[in-house]
N, C-alpha and C positions, 0 to 999 in steps of 0.2 A: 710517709714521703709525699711532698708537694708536685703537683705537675708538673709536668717535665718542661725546661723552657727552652730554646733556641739561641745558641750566641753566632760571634762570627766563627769560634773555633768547632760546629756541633757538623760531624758528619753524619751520612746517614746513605742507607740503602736498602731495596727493598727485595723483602723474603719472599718470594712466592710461595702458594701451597696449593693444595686441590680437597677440596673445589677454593676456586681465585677468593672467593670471600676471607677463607682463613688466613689469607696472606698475612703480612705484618711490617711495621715498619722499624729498622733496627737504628737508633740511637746512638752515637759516641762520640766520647771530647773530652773536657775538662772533667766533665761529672763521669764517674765509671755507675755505669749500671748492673743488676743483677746477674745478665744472663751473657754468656760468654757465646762469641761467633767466630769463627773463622773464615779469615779471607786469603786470597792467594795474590800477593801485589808483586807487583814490577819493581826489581832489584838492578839497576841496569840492563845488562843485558838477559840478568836468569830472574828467576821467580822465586819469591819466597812465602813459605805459608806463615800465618798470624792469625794470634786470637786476641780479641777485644770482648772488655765488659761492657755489654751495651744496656741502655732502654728497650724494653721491645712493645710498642707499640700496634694493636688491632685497627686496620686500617679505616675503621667508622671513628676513632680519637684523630688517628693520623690526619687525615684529612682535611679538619678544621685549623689544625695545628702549624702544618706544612701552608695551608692558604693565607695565615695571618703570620707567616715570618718576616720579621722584624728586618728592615736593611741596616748593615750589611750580612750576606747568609753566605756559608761557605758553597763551592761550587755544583758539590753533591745535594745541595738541598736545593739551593735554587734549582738545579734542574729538576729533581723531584718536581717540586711544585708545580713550576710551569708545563710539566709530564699531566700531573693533577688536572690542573686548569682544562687542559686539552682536553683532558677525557670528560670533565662535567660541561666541555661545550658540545662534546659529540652526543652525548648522553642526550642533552638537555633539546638536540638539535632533533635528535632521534637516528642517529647516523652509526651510533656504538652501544652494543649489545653481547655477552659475552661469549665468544665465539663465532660472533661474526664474520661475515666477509666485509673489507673496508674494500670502499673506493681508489682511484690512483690517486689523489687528492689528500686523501687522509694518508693512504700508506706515505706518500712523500715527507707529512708531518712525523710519521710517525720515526724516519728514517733522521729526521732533523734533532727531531730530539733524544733521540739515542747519540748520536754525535755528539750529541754536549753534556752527556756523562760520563764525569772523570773517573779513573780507572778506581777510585774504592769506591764509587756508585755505582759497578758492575763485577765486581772480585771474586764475588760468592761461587764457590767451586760447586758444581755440579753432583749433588750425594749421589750411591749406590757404585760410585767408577772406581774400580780398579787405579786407571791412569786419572791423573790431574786435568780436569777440564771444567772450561769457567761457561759464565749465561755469557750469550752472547746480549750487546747493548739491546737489539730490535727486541730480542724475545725479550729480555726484563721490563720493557719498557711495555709490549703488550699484554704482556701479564699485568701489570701496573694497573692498564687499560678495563681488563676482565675484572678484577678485582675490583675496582672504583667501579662499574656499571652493576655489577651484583648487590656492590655496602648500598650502591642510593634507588636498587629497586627496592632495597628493604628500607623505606625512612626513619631517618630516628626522631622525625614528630610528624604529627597530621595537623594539618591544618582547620582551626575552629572559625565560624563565623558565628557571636551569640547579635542578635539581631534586637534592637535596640528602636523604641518611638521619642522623636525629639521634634518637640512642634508640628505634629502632624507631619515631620519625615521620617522613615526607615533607614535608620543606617547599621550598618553591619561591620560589629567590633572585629577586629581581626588576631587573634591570638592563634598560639601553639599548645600543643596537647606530647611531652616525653614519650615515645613508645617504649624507652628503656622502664620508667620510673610514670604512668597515667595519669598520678598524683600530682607532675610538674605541670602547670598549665602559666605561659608565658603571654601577655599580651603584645601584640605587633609595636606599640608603642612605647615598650621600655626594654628592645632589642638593644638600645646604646649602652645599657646599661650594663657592667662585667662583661663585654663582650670572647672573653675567653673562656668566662661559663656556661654562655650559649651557646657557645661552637662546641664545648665538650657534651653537653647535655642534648644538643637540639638539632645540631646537623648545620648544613647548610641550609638555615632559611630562604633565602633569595634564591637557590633552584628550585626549592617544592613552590616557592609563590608563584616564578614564574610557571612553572608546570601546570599547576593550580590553574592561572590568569588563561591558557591557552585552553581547559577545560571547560571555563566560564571568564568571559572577558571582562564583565565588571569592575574582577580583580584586578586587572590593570590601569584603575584608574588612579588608586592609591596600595599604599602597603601598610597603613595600618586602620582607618577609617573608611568605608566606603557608602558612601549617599545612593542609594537605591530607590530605581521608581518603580512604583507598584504593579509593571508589569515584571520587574525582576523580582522582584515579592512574590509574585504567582508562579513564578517559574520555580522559584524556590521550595515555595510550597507543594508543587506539582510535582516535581522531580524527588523531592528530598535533597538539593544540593549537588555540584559538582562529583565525578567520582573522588572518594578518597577526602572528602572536603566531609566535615561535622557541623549541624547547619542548629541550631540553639537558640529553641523559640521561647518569651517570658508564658510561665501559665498562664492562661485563661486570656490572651491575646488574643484571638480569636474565635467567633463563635461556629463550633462545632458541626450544628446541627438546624441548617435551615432549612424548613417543611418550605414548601410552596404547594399552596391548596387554590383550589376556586369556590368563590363560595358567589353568593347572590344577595341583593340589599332588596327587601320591598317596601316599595310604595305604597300611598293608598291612607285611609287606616290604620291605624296602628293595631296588632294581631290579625290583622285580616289574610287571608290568604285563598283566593279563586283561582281556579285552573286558566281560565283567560288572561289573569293578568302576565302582563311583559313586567321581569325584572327586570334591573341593571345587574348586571355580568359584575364582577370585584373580585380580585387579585385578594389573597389572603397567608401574610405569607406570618411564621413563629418562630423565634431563635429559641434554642434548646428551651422546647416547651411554653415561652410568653411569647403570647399572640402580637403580633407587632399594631402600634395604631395606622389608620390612614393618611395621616401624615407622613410615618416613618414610613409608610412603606413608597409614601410619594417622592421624601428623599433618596430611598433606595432605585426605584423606578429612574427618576430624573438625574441619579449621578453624574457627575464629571468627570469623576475617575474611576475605579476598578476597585477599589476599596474603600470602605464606607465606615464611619465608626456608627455605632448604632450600641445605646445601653452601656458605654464602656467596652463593648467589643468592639473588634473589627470584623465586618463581614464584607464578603465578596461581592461586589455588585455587577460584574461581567459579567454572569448567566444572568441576568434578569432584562436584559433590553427588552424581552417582547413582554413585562411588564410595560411598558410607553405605549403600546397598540392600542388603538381606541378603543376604549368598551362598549362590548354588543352587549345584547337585549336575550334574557333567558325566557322561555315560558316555562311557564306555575310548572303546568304538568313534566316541563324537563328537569327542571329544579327538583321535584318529589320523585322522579325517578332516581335523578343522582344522590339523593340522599338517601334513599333505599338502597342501592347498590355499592355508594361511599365512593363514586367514579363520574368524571363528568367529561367529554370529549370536547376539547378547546380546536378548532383547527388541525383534525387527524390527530391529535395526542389525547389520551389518558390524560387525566388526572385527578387528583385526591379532591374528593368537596370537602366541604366543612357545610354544614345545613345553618342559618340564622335559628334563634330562640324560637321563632315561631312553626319553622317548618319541624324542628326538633321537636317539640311539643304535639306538632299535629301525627310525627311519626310514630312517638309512641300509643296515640291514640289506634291507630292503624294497624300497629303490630299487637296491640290487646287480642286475646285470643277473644272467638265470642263468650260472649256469658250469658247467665240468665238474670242481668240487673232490669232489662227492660219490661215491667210488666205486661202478659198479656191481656191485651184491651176485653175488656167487661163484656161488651158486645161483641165478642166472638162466638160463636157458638158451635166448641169444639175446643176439647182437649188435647193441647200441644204435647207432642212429647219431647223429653228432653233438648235432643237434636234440633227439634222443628224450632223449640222455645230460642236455643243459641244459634239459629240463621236470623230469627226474628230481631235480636239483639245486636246481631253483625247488619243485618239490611236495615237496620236502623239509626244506627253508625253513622256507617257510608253514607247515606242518605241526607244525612244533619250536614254532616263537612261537606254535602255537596260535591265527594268523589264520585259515585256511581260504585254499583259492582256486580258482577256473575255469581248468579246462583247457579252451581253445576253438579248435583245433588245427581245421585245416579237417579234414572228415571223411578218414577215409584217411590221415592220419599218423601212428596208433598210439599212441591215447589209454590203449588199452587194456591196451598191453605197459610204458607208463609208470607206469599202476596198478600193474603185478602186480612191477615193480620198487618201485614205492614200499615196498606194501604187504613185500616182503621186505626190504628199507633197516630201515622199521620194527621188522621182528621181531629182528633183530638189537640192536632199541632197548629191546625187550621191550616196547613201546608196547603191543600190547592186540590183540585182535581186529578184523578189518575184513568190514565190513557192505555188502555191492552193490546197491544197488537198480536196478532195468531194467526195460523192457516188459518182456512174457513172453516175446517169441518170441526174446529175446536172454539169455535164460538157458542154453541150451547153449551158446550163441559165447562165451559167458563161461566155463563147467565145461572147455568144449575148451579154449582159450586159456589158462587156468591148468594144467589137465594138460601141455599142451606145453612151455609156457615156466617154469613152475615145479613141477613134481610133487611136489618134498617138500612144498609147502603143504597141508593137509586142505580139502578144500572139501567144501560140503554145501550143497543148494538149499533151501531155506523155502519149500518148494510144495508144495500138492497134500495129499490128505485126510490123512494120515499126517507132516504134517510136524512136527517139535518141534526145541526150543532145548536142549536138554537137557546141560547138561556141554561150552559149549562151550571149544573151547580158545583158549590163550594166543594161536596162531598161526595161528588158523582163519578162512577167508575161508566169510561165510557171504551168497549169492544168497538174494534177496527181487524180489518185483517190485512195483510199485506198487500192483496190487489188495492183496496180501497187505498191505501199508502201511495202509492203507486198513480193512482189518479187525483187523489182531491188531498193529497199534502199540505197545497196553500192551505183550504179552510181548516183544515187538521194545529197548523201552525197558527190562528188566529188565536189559538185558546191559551190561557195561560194556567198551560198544567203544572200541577206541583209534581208530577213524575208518571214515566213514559217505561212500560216494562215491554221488552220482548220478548216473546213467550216461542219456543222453539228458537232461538236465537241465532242455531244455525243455518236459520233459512235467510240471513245475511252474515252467510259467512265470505260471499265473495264481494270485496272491498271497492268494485268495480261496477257490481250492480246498480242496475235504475235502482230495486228497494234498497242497498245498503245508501246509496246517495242521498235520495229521500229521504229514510229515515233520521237523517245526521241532520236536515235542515228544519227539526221539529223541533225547538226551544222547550227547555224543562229545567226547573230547578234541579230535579235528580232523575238518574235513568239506570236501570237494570234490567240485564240480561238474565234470562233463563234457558239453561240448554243442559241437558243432560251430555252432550258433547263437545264441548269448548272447540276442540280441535277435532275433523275425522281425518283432514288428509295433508293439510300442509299447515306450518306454523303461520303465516299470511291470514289463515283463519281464526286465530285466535286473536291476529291483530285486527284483524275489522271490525270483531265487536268486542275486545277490551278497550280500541279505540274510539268506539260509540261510547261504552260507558263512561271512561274516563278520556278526555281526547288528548293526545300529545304525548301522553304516558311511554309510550312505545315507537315514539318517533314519526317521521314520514317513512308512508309506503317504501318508498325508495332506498330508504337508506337504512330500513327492516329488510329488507329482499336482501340488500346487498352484502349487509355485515351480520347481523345478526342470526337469521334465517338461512345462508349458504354456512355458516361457521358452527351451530348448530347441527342442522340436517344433512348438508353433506359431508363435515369435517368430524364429524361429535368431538366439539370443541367443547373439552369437560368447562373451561373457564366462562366459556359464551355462555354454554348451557345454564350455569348454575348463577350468573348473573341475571340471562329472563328470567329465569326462577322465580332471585327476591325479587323481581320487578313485578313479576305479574301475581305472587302467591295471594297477595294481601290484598287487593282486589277482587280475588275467586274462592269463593267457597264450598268448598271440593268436602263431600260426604259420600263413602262407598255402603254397598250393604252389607259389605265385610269388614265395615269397622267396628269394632268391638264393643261400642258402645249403642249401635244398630243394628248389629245382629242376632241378638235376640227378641227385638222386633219382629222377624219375620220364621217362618217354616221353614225347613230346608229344603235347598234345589239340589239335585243330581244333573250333572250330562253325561250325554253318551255319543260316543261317536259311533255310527253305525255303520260298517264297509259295509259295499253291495257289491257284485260281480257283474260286468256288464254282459247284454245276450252278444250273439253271434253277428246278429245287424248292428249294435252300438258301434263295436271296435271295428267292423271292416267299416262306417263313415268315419269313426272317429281316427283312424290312422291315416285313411283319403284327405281329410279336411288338414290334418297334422303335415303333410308330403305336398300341400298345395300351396298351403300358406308361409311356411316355413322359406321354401322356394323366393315367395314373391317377395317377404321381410328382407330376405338378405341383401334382397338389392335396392330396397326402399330406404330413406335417410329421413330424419327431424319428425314432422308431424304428420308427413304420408306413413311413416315407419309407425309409431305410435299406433294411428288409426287403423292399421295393419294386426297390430298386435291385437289391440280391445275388441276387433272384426275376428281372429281367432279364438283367444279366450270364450267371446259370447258362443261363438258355434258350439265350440268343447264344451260349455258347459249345456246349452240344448240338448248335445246330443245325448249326456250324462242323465239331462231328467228323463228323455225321452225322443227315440227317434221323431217322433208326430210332429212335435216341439221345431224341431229343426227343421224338416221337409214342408211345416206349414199345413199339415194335413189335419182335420176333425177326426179322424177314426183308420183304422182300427186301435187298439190302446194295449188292450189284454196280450199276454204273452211277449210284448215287445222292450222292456225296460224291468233290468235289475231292482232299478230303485222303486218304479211303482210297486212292482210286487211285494218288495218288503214293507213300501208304505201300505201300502195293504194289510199284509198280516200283522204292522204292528197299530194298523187302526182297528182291528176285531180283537185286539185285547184291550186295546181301552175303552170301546164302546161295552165292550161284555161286562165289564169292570162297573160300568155306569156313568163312568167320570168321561167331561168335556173339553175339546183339543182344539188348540188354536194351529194352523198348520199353513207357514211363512213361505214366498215365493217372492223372488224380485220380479218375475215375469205375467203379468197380468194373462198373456194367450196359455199360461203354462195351469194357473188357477183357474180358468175356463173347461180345459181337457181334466184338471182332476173332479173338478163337478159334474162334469156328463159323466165320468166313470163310476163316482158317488152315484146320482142318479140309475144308472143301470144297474147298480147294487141296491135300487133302492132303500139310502143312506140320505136323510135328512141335512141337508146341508146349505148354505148360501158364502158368497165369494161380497169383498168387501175390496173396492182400487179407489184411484183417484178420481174415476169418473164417478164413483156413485156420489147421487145428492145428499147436501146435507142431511135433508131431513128423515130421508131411507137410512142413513147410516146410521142417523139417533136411531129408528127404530132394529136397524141388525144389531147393534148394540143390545138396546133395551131386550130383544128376542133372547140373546146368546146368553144375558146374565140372570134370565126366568130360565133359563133350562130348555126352551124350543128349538135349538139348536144345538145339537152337539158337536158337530163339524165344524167350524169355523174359516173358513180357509180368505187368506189375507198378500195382498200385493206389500210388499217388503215396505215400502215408501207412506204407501197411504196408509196401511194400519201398523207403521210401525212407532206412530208416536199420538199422544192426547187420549189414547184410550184407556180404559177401567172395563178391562174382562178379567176379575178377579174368580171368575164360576171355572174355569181353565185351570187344571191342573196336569197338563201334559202339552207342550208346546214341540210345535215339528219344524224343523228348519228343513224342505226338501231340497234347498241348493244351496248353497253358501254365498256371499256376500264378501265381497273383498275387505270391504272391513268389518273386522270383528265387533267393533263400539256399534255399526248399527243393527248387526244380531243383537247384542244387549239391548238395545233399546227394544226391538220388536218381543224376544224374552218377557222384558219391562209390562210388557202389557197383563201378564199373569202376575209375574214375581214380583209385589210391589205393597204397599202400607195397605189390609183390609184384606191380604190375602193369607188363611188359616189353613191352607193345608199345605202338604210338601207339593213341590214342581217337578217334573221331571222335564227333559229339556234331551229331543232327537234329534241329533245333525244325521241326514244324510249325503253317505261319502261313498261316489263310487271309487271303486278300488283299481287301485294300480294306474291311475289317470293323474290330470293336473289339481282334482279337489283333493286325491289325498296328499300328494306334493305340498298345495296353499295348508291345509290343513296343517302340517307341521311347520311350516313360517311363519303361520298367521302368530302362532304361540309366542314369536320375539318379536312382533312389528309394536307391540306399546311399548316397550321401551324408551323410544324418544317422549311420547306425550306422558307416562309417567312421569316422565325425568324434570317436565315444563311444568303442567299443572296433572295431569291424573287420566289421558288418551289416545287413535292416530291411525291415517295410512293414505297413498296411490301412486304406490314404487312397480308393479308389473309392468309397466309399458318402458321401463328404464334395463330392464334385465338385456343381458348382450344377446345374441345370438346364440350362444352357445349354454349360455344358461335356461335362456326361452325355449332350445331343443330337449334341453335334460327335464324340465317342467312339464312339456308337454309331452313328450314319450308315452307308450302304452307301455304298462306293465311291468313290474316289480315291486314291491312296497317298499 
């Protein structure tokens, strides 16, 4: 059977059901249809019942069907219809919804067009009644209402847009998509075509368009073509389309995947690459994967419009305006950081580098692990070991490319026979003169060490009233110490060294100093730090002399304090952290004595922590001084609070070694102090033993009191600080490793670096040291390369006070400098109040 068609004889009327969707529209006239209906019509004055063969039409057919009736239509249909109409304008208006409340407006319409349904377009008897009872006009006609607002929430097509390039314009096909049948896809443009088969297949097009059009306006420009500008292209693509709307992009229309990097062009030279030079800054941008040229990235930069064709694709050129910003100036050494880290900071933002052929090349030079390709030089006079041979090979690296680097070898693995190799590697290279700088009291251990291990080298000290630069040579190692630094810089700066080592490194570790200042305006083809501590108390110190070795590596002061340095230290910002990482790793060459490959190198060390109890006078000062000070902190704020703090701690820990210590008194000694006592007894079993002790004190008045008590023991002993002269101190030295000496007793500072007491196999820590890195170094003085027997290593800890407290913290304060390069600390003056009470409290473990 063929669709159903409309004449003037065709009546009709409409079924409702529940839910309104299932309604139906009933058919009859000339043609008898399948399904039989009964009406109940007006017989003059009585009523008569009747059945008719009708069509029965589902109101999503009906609907097309009733819109496109033919004039003339019998009166029952025409009012349908115009019933229809109404409801897809309320619909369409947003005014009717099924079960609504209408306005007084609408209900009037709705009152009008039930009046102009003739009595068989409202006959239908009422099912379930007993008595005869018909739809009243209003309710057929808002069922009518419900019914129509339910068929077109459900569409019977979606609307497609497949999008289309036609001379560098966007236009947007507009076709339909069947929801009965997915397979039907009709273009907007041959809608004229069977128009009775698009109304049965597709709905009312021209209300989803409009609907559509009110979703995205575009649409209303046309109904089957629409010209689109590329900002509606990005809306497109950004949204996915109108709701309800299928938006159908051609493949590979647009490219995907566009990187934007920074990268850097260098000048100069071709392969050259010095830490002083200024790059040009350059925009680097690749579509899925090909690098774009400078050209195209200038067309993308200088576009006119928001889409670009580039390669056959299109790309987006909206996000790229601050591609147009004028290009700044990189330095070298910020360029090799970014390309170590793969991150470069444009104006507050991240972003990705890309490194030039050159600095790629130089990177992997950098990241080689050391080796042992560099032979050592003939005239050395000493046998490298493994370790020593792969620094030689890294400090000679570095040194070539002209980066700079830290040697931070734990104290004791022979920084110093590394130099005197370098420093002959070089001459060989005809590189230049080399320039030592050190404390003072490490200028002989430097003159000895070069006479032993290299005698053909010329050395000459820059000390002392008679000292001059005069004629130095090609091959001459010339000792300076940091005073001298400090005063005669310029003539220091006249020489044209081939490289400038610092030897204890951290004694410009503050970035701020006359000598760190000086030392940076000393001109050197290459420069290296030596420090067995890169870092002891804040990361600032690591930047002051990574930034001597290598400068710009690590940015300006300022802008390391600010991000870096807080993001770090106070956030442990794992991502910050593990970026200085690779920035600073490959620069520093970090050797422990527990590396695996070093450790059987040396004897084995033991420690021991040793509690003490303090006497009956310690704790009645030390709880007084705890109840006085504690008081005055809480009311103190910033740097008086601070000063507060390190003015308590030092007391506590005086009174820890010794009442005498604290009150400032010479005598009396004996019976007064926990600690002494057991320093005592455990100095008469190493003296009985035979074997010789180095025994550590930050306190210079406090090594003075343990020597008069030596003394009245008559106990051979002498005391080693920062006042003694050089030349006394070569001799306590040279005394302590013949054996004349078995006591040793040493100021924390002055004997805790540059020395060789390898005769020492039992080292005394009488107080503790806030940081733990510079116990090891002072340790270092025994435990180190040339020392053949085992260590033993005595902390003393009074007990139940704030050393045995620090003592358990100190155990997680590396953490951060591990995590940097391999050290660290000066966090007690930051603890709150209520932390600094529970720290300094007497008593409990």
């Amino acid at each position: 059977m063929g669709p159903v068609q409309l004449t003037s004889d065709t009546r009709a009327v409409f079924v409702p059901s529940d839910p309104p969707r299932d309604g139906v529209l009933a058919l009859w006239g000339d043609d008898a249809g399948p399904v039989p209906v009964e009406f109940v019509l007006p017989r003059g004055r009585a009523f008569e019942r009747t059945k008719v063969d009708a069509h029965v039409l589902p109101l999503a057919e009906a609907i097309p069907l009733l819109l496109s009736a033919p004039e003339p239509v019998a009166p029952g249909v025409a009012a349908l219809s115009e019933a229809v109409r109404a409801a897809l304008t309320l619909v369409d208006s947003g005014r009717l919804s099924p079960g609504g409340v209408l306005d007084r407006e609408d209900e009037a319409l709705l009152r009008d067009l039930a009046a102009a349904l003739p009595p068989e377009a409202h006959a239908l008897p009422l099912s379930g009644l007993k008595k005869v009872r018909l739809h009243s006009p209003e309710t057929l006609v808002r069922a009518l209402w419900d019914a129509t607002a339910e068929v077109l929430a459900q569409p019977a097509a979606q609307l497609q847009l497949r999008i289309e390039v036609r001379e560098e314009s966007f236009v947007a096909v507009v076709a339909w998509r069947s929801a009965a049948d997915p397979s039907l896809v009709l273009d907007a443009a041959d809608l004229a075509e069977a128009p009775e088969v698009v109304l049965a297949r597709f709905g009312d097009l021209s209300l989803a368009l409009r609907r559509a059009a009110r979703a995205w306006p575009p649409l209303g420009r046309a109904s089957d073509e629409v010209v689109l500008t590329d900002d509606e292209v990005l809306e497109l693509l950004d949204t996915g389309g109108p709701p309800g709307v299928e938006v159908l992009w051609p493949r590979g229309m647009f490219a995907e995947d566009v990187r934007v990097t920074a990268s850097v062009t260098l000048g100069g030279e071709p392969g050259a690459f010095r830490l002083t030079d200024l790059l040009r800054f350059r925009w680097q941008l690749s579509v899925e994967g090909e690098t774009l040229t400078d050209a195209e990235v200038t067309v993308l930069a200088e576009a006119k419009r928001p889409l670009v064709r580039l390669r056959g694709r299109w790309v987006r050129a909206d996000g790229f305006a601050r591609l147009r910003r004028p290009l700044r100036t990189v330095r070298a050494a910020e360029a090799l950081a970014a390309a170590l880290t793969g991150t470069l900071e444009v104006e507050g933002e991240e972003l990705d580098f890309a490194p030039p052929p050159v600095l790629s090349g130089l990177l992997e030079r950098i990241r080689e692990s050391p080796s042992t390709r560099v032979e050592v030089p003939a005239d050395l006079k000493a046998t490298l070991r493994p370790y020593q041979r792969a620094g030689l090979a890294w400090l000679a690296r570095m040194t070539e490319l002209g980066l700079g680097g830290v040697l931070a070898d734990d104290m004791g693995l022979g920084k110093t026979i590394q130099l005197i190799a370098l420093h002959l590697h070089r001459r060989a290279l005809a590189a230049g003169p080399t320039l030592v700088l050190c404390p003072a009291s490490l200028l002989g251990n430097w003159e000895r060490e070069f006479g032993r291990f290299a005698p053909s080298v010329p050395v000459r000290r820059f000390h002392g009233g008679r000292r001059h630069l005069d004629e130095v040579g090609p091959d001459e190692v010339v000792l300076a110490t940091y005073g001298v630094l400090r005063r005669d810089r310029e003539a220091l700066a006249e020489v044209g060294w081939g490289l400038v080592a610092a030897d204890e490194a951290q004694h410009v570790k503050n970035p701020l100093s006359v000598t760190a200042k000086e030392l940076r305006r000393i001109p050197a083809a290459a420069r290296v730090a030596l420090t067995g501590t890169p870092m002891e108390n804040r990361l600032t110190e690591l930047w002051s002399i990574v930034d001597w070795t290598t400068p710009g590596l690590l940015g300006s002061l300022e802008h390391f304090r600010r991000t870096v340095a807080r993001a770090v230290e106070r956030h442990r910002d794992r991502e910050s952290t593990e970026r200085l990482a690779a920035t600073v790793r490959p620069f520093l060459l970090r050797r422990r004595k527990s590396d695996p490959d070093i450790a059987p190198e040396l004897p084995g060390k033991t420690e021991t922590d040793r509690f003490v109890p303090l006497t009956a006078e310690q704790a009645t000062l030390y709880e007084a001084v705890v109840r006085e000070n504690l008081a005055v902190i809480r009311e103190s704020r910033g740097v008086q609070r601070r000063g507060q703090v390190l003015k308590l701690l030092t007391e506590l820990k005086q009174i820890c070694n010794h009442p005498a210590q604290y009150l400032k008194q010479s005598g009396p000694l004996a019976g007064r102090s926990g600690k002494l006592a057991a320093f005592e007894e455990l100095l008469d079993v190493i003296l009985d033993e035979g074997e010789s002790v180095l025994v550590f004190s930050q306190y210079v008045q406090l090594g003075k009191l343990l020597l008069a008590r030596l003394a009245e023991r008559g106990l051979p002993s002498e005391l080693l600080s920062g006042s003694t002269p050089v030349s006394h101190r070569d001799e306590l030295v040279r005394r302590f490793q013949a054996g004349d000496i078995p006591v040793f007793v040493l100021s924390l500072k002055a004997g805790g670096v540059g020395l060789n007491l390898t005769r020492a196999t039992h080292v005394i820590h009488y107080d503790r040291w806030w940081n733990p890195a510079v116990e090891d170094q002072a340790t270092d003085r025994a435990y180190r390369i040339g020392q053949t027997h085992p260590v033993q290593v005595h902390r003393l800890i009074a007990e139940g006070t704030l050393e045995e407290r620090i003592a358990t913290l100190l155990a997680t304060k590396r953490t951060l400098a591990d995590a940097v390069v391999g050290a660290g600390e000066d966090w007690l003056t930051e603890l709150s109040d209520e932390q600094l009470a529970d720290l300094v409290r007497l008593g409990g473990r």
